[in-house]
Structures are given as C-alpha cells and as structure tokens.
C-alpha positions in Angstrom: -24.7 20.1 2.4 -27.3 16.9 1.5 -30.3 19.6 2.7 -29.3 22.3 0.7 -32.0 23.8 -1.4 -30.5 27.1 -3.1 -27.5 27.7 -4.0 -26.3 31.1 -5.1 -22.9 32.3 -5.9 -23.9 35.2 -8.7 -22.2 38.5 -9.0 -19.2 37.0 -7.3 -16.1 37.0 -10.0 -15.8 33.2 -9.3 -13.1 31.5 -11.8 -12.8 28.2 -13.1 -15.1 25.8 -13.9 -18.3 24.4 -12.4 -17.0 21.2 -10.6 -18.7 17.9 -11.7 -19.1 17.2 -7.6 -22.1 19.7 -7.9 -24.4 16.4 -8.5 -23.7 15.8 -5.0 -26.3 18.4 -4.2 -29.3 16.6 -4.8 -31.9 18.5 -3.2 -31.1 22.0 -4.5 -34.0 23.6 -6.3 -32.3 26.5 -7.1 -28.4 26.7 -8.2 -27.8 30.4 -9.9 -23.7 31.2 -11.0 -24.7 33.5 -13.0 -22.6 37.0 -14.0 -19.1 35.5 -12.9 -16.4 34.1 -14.8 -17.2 30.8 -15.1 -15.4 28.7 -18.0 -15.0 25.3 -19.4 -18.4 23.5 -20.4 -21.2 23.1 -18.7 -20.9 19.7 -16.8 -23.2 17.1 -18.1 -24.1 15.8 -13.9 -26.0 18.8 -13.8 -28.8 16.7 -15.7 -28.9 14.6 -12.0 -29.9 17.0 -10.1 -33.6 16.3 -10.2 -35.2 18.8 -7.8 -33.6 21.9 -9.8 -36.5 24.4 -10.8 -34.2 27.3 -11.3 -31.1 27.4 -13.3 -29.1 30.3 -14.2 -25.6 30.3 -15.7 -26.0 33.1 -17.8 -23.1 35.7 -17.7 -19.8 33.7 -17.7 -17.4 32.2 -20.4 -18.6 28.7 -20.9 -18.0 27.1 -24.1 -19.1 23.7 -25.5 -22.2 22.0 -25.8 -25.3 21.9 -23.9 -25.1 18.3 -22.6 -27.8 16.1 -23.2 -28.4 15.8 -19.5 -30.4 18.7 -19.1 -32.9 17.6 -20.9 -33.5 15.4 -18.2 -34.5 18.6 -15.8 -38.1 18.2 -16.2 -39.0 20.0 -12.8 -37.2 23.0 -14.7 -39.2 26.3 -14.9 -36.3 29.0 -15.2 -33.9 28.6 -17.2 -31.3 31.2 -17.6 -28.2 29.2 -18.4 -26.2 30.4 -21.6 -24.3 33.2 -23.3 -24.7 32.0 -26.6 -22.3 33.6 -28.3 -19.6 31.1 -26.4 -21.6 27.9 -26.8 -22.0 25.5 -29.2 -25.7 25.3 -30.1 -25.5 23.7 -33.3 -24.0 20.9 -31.5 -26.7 20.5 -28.4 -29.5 17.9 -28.3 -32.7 20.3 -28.7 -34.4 17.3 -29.3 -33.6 16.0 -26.2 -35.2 19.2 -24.2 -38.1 17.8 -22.7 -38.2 20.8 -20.1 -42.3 19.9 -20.0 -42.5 22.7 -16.8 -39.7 25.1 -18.4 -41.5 28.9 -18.5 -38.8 31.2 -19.3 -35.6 30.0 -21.2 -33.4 33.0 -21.9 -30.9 32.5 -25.0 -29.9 35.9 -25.3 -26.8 36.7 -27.3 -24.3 38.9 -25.6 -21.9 40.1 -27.5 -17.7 39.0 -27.0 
C-alpha cells in the first residue's frame, strides 16, 4: 500500500475514527472520507503525509481541534476537511496554516 496515490472511501457510512496508521501512506495525493460517519478528532499524523494535494473530510462527526500538523501540508490545494459546527476552531492554530498552494478551503457550517 507504500504506492498508493488516492485513497477514497466517501459516501460509504464508515464508523469510527480515522486511524493514526494513515501516515503510513506516504505517497497518497489524494485521501477523501468525506460524507460518512467519521468521529473522534482529526489525527494530527495527517500533517506527515507530504504528497497530499487533496483533502476532504467534510461530512462526518469529528470533533476537536484542527491539529497544528496540517499546517505542514504545503502541497495542499483542496481542502475540504471540516463540519464546523462539530470542531473546535477557536482552538486551531490558523496561524500555523501555511497552505502556500491551498485554492479552495471549504468551512461551511452544516447544521447538527
């Protein structure tokens, strides 16, 4: 699974959290869990995953803080990773967003 490049699971009704192990994938470029039910927070080893351009997580239950981390993503150009209304903004490093190739980030609220 070294080679993988994408990796989509969206629209799937997956539950539990994202595992940590995910940083093992360090060549995917694109990694979309988006619209399932996805909870916990967002693991901060997603920040390691270097090649990622395209991030979506947008459409699940996770609560927390934005880690740090993904500030590191600077390859980042999509970016539609929260549900707002379940994270903890006020707590996440915007200062530490550096996204310098980010295009689209989608922070929509949805509503409980």
């Amino acid at each position: 699974m070294m080679k993988l490049n994408v990796l989509s699971f969206s629209n799937n009704l997956l539950l539990g959290s994202i595992p940590a192990t995910v940083e093992n994938l360090s060549n995917l470029s694109v990694l979309n869990l988006a619209n399932n039910r996805l909870s916990g927070s967002i693991p901060p080893e997603l920040g390691r995953l270097k090649s990622l351009s395209e991030l979506r997580l947008n459409l699940n239950d996770l609560t927390g803080a934005i880690p740090a981390s993904i500030g590191d993503l600077i390859g980042l150009k999509v970016s539609q990773e929260l549900s707002i209304s379940r994270l903890d903004i006020s707590s996440s490093p915007w200062h530490a967003l550096t996204l310098g190739e980010l295009v689209n980030l989608d922070l929509q609220v949805e509503e409980p």
